[in-house]
N, C-alpha and C positions, 0 to 999 in steps of 0.2 A: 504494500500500500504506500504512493507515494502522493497520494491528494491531498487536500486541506480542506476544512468545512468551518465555518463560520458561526460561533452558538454567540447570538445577543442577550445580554444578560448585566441587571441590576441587585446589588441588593437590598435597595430599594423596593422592590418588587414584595420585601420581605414586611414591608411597611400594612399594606392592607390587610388590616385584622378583621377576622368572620370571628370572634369568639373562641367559648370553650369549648371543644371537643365540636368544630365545624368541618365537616370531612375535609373543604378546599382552603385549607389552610399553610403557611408557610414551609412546613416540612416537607410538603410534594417538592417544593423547590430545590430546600440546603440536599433531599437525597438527591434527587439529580445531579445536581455539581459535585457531589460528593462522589458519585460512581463516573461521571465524564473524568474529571480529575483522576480517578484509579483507572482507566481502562489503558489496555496497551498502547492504544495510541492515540494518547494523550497530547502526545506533543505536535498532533497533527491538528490540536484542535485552535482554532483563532478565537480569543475571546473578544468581545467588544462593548462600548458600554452604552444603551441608547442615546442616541442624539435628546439632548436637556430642551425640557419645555421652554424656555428663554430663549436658546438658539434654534430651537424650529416649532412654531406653534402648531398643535394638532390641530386646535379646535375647528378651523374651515373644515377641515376634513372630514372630523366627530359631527358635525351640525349639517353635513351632506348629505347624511345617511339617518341622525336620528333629529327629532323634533325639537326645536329650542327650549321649551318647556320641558322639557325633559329632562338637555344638559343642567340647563337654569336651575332646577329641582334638586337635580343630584348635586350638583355644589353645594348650595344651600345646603342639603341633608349635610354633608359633610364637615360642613362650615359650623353647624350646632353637635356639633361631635359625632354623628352617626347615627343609625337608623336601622329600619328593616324596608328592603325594596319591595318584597313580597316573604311570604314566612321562611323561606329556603334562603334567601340572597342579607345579608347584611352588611351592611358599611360602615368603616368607621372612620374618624377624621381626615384618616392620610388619603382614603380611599379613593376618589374624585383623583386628584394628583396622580395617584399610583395607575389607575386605570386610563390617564392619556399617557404615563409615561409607555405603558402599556403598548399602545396606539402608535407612540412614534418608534416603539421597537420594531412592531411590525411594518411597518413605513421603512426604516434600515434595513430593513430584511429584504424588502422588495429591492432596495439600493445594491444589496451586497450582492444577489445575485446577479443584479444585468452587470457591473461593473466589473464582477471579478468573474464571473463564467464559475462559481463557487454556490452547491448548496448550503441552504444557512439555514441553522435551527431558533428562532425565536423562544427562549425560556424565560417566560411571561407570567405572570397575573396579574388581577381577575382574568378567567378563561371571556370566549365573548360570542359563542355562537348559537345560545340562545338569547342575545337580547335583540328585541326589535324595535320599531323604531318609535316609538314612542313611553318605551318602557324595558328596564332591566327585569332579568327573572334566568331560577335557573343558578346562580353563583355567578351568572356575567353581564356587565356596567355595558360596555359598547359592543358595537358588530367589529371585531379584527379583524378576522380573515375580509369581510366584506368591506370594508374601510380600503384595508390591502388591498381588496382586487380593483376598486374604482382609482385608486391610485396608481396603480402601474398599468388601465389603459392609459393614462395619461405621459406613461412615458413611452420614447420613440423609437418606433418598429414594434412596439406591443399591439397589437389589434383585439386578443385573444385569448382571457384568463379559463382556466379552469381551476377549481375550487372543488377537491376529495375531503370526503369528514367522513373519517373510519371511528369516531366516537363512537361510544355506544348507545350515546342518545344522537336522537334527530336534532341536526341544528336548525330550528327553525326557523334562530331570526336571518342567519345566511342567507338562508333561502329567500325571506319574505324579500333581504335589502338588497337581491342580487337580480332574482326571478323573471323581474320586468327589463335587463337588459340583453338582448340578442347580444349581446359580446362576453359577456358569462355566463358559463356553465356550473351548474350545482351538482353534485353527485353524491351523496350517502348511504353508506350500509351500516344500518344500525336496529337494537332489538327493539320488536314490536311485536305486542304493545307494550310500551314505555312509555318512562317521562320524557318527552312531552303531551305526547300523545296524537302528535302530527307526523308526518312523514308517509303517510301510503304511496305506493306503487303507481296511484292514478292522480298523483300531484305532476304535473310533467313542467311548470313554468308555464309564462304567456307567451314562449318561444320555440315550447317542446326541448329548453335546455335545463331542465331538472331530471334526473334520473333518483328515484329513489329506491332502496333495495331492502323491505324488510327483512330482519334475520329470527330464525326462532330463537327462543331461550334454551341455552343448553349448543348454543351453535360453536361447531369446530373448524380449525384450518380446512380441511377440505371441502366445508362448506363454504367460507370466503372464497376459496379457488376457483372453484365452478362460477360464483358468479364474476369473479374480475375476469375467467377466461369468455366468459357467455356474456356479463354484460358490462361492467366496466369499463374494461380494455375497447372492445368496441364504442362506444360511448364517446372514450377521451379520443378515441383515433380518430372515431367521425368528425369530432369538432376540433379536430387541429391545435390545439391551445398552443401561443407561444410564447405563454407563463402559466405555470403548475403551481399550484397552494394546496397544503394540506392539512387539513384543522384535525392537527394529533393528537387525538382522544386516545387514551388508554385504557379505559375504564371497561374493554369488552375483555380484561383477561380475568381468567378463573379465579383467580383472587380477590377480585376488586368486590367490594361490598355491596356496591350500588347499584348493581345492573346482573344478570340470569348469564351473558355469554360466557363460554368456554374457553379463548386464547390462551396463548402462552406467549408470553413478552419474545420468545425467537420467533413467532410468525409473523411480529412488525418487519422483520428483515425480507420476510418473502413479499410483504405487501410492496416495501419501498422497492424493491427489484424490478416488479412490476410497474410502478408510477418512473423509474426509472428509463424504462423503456418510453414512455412518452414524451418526458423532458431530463434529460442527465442534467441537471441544475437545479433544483427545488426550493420553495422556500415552506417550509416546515413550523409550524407555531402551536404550541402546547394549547389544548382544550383541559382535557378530565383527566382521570384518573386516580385513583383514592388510597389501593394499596402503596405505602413506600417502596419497598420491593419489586416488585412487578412493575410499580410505573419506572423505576429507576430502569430497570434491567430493560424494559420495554424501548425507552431511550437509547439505550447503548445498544441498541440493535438495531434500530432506526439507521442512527449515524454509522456502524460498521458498516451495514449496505451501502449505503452514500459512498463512502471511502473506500471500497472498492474497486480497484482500477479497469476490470473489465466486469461488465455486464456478465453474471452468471447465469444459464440457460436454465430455464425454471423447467 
């Protein structure tokens, strides 16, 4: 392996407190850096620290996609020390702050990859792919990935996002802040029925560019397979994307508390092999996942595949 992959990362990020005993809490984070920092090769990996709310303001960005009454709200909430968005999602002071810095991580994310020909991992919170646009829910403040995708049509020779969320919930508000553009595409495999309780098969967009793939409870790698060979894979070919996002949810491994699927953190590495084949450059940004373990190792499997020099034949 002689690649380089780029993880954006604050610890900062450590700042948005959910509470006591709130599954999406700052430990998902310190395990990840803790196992990137251990793994073989480590020294392949480029840290970076997000671009400072001062030196690049989110907000046009943030207020693109969700309602000003909404931003407005959520500062405020934050600004009186915190709150509850809905009974699952809480915010505390730093929260508002922590969740644009959030925003322009994945904003350098999109930077890092057209610049350096390098995929990049975003390790982020709050996660952000179920909020929509007029409201947080779910454990996530703004739309990332969909902020992200509207953002790099706006850079040049992009025409073309595509947006994979292998969570194991449906990202809903993705879909609702993306749906309505013929120039992205949505795609999720995730267990149903779940929270949230959207995502059916006959959700396609107002473009025919949503693909959604419910998965049973109890679902295993070879079940993923079939449908990235059956429909994914065709899916992402048909629309050509010439930007790949991935809204890397964790949370469908056998460990994870919050959700029925069966994974094992090594079948992230066959997923990425596969998204590989449509774009060898990714940008990659942490959604869910609960277990420390599991999501940690699920990680470091992520990025092995990434930093593989030749595509391995699945």
């Amino acid at each position: 392996m002689t690649s380089q992959l780029t993880v954006i990362y604050s610890d900062a990020f450590l700042n948005h407190d959910t509470g006591y005993m709130h599954p999406e809490n700052s430990g998902r984070l310190a395990a990840i850096a803790k196992a990137l920092r251990a793994a073989p090769w480590s020294s392949q990996l480029r840290w970076q620290v997000p671009t400072a709310i001062a030196d690049r303001d989110p907000l046009p960005w943030v207020r693109a996609q969700h309602h000003s009454q909404y931003v407005d709200s959520l500062e405020q909430l934050a600004k009186t020390g915190g709150g509850l968005l809905d009974p699952d999602t809480p915010i505390s002071s730093a929260s508002f702050e922590v969740a644009l810095l959030a925003v322009n991580a994945w904003l350098d994310g999109v930077d890092r990859v057209l610049q350096a020909s390098q995929s990049t991992f975003v390790l982020s919170r709050p996660p952000g792919h179920h909020a929509v646009s007029d409201r947080g829910m779910g454990f996530c403040l703004f739309g990332n990935a969909a902020i992200a995708a509207h953002y790099a049509l706006q850079q040049p020779n992009i025409n073309r996002i595509a947006i994979l969320d292998w969570d194991v919930h449906h990202g809903n508000g993705t879909q609702a802040l993306v749906e309505d553009n013929a120039n992205i595409a949505y795609c999720s495999l995730h267990q149903f029925p779940a929270y949230p309780g959207t995502g059916r098969a006959t959700e396609r967009g107002l473009h025919n560019n949503v693909l959604n793939i419910p998965m049973s409870r109890g679902s295993t790698l070879p079940d993923y397979q079939a449908q990235f060979e059956d429909a994914v894979m065709p899916f992402l070919r048909d629309f050509k994307p010439d930007f790949l996002i991935i809204s890397a949810g964790y949370d469908a491994n056998l460990a994870d508390p919050l959700a029925g699927v069966s994974l094992q953190p090594a079948d992230y590495a066959v997923f990425t092999r596969y998204c590989r084949e449509i774009q060898p450059n990714i940008l990659f940004g942490l959604e869910g996942g609960y277990d420390y373990d599991a999501l940690a190792q699920s990680v470091v499997e992520t990025i092995s595949a990434c930093l593989e020099t030749e595509l391995s034949v699945i």
